[in-house]
C-alpha positions as CSV (number, residue, x, y, z in Angstrom):
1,X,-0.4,-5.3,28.7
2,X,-2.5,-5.2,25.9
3,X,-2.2,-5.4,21.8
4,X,0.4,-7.5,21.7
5,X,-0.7,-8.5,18.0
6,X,0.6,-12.4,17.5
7,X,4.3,-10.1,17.9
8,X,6.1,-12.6,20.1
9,X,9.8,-10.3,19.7
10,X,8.0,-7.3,20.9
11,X,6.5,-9.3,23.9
12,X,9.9,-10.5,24.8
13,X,11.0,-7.1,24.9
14,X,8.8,-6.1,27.5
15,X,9.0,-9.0,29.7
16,X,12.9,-8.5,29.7
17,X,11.9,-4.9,30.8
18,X,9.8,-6.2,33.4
19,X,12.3,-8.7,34.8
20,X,13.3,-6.2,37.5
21,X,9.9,-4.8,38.4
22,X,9.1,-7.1,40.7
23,X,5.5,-8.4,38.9
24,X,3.0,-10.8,41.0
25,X,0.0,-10.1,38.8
26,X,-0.3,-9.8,35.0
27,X,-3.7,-8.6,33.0
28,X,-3.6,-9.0,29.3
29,X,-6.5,-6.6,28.0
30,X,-7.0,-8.2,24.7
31,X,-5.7,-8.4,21.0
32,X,-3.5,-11.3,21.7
33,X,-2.8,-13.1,18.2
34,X,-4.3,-11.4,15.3
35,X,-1.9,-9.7,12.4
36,X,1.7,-10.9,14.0
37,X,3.6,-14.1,12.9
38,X,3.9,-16.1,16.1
39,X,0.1,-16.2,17.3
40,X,1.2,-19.4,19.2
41,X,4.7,-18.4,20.5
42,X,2.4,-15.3,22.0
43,X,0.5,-17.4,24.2
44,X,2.9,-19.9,24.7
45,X,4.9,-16.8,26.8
46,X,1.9,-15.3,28.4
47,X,0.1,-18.6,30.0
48,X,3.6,-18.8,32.1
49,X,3.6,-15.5,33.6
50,X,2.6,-15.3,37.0
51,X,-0.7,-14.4,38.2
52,X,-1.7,-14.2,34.5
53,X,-5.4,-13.1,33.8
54,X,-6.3,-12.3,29.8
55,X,-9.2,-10.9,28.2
56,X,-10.5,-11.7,24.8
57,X,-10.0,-8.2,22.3
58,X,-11.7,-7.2,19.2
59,X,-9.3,-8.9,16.8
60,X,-9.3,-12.3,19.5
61,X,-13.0,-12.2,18.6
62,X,-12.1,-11.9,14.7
63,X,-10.3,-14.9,15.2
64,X,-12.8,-17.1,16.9
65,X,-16.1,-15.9,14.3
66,X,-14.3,-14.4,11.2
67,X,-16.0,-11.3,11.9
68,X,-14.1,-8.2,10.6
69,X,-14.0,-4.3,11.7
70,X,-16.4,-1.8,9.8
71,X,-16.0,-0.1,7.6
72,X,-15.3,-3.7,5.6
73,X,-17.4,-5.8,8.2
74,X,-18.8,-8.1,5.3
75,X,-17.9,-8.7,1.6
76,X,-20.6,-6.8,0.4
77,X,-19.5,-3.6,2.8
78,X,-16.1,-3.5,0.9
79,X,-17.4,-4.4,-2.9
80,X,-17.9,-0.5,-3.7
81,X,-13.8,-0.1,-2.8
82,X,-10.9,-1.8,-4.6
83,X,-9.2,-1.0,-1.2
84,X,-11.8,-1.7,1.2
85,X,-11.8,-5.1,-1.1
86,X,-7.9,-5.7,-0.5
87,X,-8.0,-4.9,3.0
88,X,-10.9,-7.4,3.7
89,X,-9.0,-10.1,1.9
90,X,-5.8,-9.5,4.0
91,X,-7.5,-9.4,7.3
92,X,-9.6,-13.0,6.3
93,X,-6.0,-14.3,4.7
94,X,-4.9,-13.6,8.7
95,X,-7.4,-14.8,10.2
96,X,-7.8,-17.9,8.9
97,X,-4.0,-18.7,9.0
98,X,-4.3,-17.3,12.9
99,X,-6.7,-20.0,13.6
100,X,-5.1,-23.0,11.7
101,X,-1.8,-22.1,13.2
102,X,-4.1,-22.2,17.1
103,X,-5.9,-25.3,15.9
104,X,-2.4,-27.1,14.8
105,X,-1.1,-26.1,18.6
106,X,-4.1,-26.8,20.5
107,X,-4.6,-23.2,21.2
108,X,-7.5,-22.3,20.1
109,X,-9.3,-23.4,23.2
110,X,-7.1,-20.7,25.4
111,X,-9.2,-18.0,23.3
112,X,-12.5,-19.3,23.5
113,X,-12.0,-19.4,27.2
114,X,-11.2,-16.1,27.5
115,X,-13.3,-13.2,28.7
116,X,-14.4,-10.2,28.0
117,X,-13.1,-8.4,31.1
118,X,-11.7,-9.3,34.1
119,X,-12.3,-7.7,37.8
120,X,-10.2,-7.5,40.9
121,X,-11.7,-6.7,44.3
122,X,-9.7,-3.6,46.0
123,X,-9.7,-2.6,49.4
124,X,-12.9,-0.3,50.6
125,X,-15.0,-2.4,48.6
126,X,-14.2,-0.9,45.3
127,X,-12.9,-3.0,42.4
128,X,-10.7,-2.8,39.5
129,X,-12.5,-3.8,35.9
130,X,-10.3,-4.5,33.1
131,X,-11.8,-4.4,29.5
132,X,-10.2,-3.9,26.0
133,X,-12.2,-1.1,24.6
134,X,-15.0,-0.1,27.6
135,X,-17.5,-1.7,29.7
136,X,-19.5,-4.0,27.0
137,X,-17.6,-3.3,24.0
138,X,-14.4,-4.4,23.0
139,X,-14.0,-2.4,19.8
140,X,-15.6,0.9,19.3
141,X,-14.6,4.7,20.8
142,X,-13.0,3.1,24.0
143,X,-11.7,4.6,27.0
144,X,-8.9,7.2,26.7
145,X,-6.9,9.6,28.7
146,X,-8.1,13.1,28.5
147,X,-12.1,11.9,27.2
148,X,-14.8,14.7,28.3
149,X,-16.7,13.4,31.3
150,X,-20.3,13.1,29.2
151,X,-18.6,10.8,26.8
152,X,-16.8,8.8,29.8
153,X,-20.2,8.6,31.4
154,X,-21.9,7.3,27.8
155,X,-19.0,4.6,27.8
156,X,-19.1,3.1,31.6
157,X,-23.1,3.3,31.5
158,X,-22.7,-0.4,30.9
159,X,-20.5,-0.8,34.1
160,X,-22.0,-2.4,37.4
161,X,-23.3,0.3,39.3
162,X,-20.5,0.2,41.9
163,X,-17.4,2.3,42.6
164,X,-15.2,1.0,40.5
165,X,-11.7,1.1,38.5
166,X,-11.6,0.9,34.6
167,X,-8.4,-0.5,33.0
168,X,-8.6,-0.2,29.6
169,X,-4.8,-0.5,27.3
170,X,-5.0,3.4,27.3
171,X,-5.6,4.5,30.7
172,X,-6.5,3.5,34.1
173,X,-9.6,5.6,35.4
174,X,-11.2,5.4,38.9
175,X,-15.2,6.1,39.0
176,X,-15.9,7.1,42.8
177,X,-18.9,8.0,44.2
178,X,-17.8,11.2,44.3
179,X,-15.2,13.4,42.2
180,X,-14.7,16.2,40.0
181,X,-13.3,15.3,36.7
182,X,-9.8,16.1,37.6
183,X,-6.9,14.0,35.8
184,X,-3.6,13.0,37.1
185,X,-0.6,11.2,35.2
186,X,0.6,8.1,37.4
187,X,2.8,5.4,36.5
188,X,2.9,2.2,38.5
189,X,6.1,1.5,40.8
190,X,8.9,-0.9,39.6
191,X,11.8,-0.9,41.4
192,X,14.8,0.5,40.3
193,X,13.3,1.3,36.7
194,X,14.3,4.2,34.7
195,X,11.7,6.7,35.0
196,X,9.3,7.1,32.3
197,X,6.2,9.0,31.0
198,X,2.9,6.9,32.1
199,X,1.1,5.2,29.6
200,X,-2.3,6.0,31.8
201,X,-4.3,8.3,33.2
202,X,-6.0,8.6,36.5
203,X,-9.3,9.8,36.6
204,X,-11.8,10.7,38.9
205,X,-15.3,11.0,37.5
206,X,-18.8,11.1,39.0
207,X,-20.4,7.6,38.9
């Protein structure tokens, strides 16, 4: 999962949709809190799912450093735009009212804990790398299904020189040793789930 935005109803919803799949292992690629209105409640749900492993997004990091996205990164950035202006003082309004409500819960340690990807060893001595955005980043371009392979190659420059699995919250991509760029929808198995378009790709790529 990934994104989940502080939106604990929406969270709920998918965990409910879970319930039958059968789930030993959870990864939460990022964007945990930020712009929804139960930052706490959001956490609260994840740190009791099994096997749970979280990354820290973009908007996790906005949280922790008051940092904001470009184009309105600083005050003087937006000061030419009356709505680059508005839009910075809504996302510092969020983020500071994120963080108290973290700080009143005792949460805000969970974030600063978090990392920025996590890693899995898979059999064949490949492994599976989760990020939020790609390899080093957790904002920018990111990883997507359908990317050409010389901007896929730009974006997991930064990844350990290994065979290795990407898993980014828009699709899943598998850098071999060998391969020819081919992609392949693939959805992962949940017992007796309705059937449903993947919210992946598979991809093989030269590494």
């Amino acid at each position: 999962m990934a994104d989940i935005h502080g939106n604990d109803v929406a969270l709920r919803a998918v965990l409910d949709d879970a319930a039958g799949c059968q789930v030993d292992r959870w990864w939460v690629l990022g964007d945990l809190v930020l712009l929804g209105p139960r930052p706490a409640e959001v956490l609260g749900l994840l740190r009791l799912l099994p096997g749970i492993e979280m990354l820290r997004g973009n908007t996790d990091r906005y949280v922790l450093t008051g940092e904001q996205p470009a184009p309105h990164a600083t005050a003087a950035d937006a000061a030419g735009s009356v709505e680059l202006v508005e839009r910075y003082g809504l996302m510092a309004a969020g983020i500071g009212w994120t963080r108290g409500v973290l700080c009143q819960a005792g949460l805000l340690d969970v974030l600063v804990s978090l990392p920025s990807e996590l890693s899995l060893p898979l059999p064949g001595g490949t492994r599976m790398l989760g990020v939020h955005a790609s390899p080093g980043a957790d904002d920018g371009p990111g990883i997507r299904p359908g990317l050409p392979d010389e901007q896929l190659s730009r974006l997991l420059a930064d990844a350990p020189p290994v065979s290795s699995s990407a898993v980014t919250p828009t699709s899943l991509l598998t850098a071999a040793s060998t391969g020819s760029g081919r992609s392949t929808r693939a959805a992962p198995e949940c017992q007796n789930a309705p059937a449903r378009p993947a919210g992946f790709s598979l991809r093989s790529v030269t590494a």
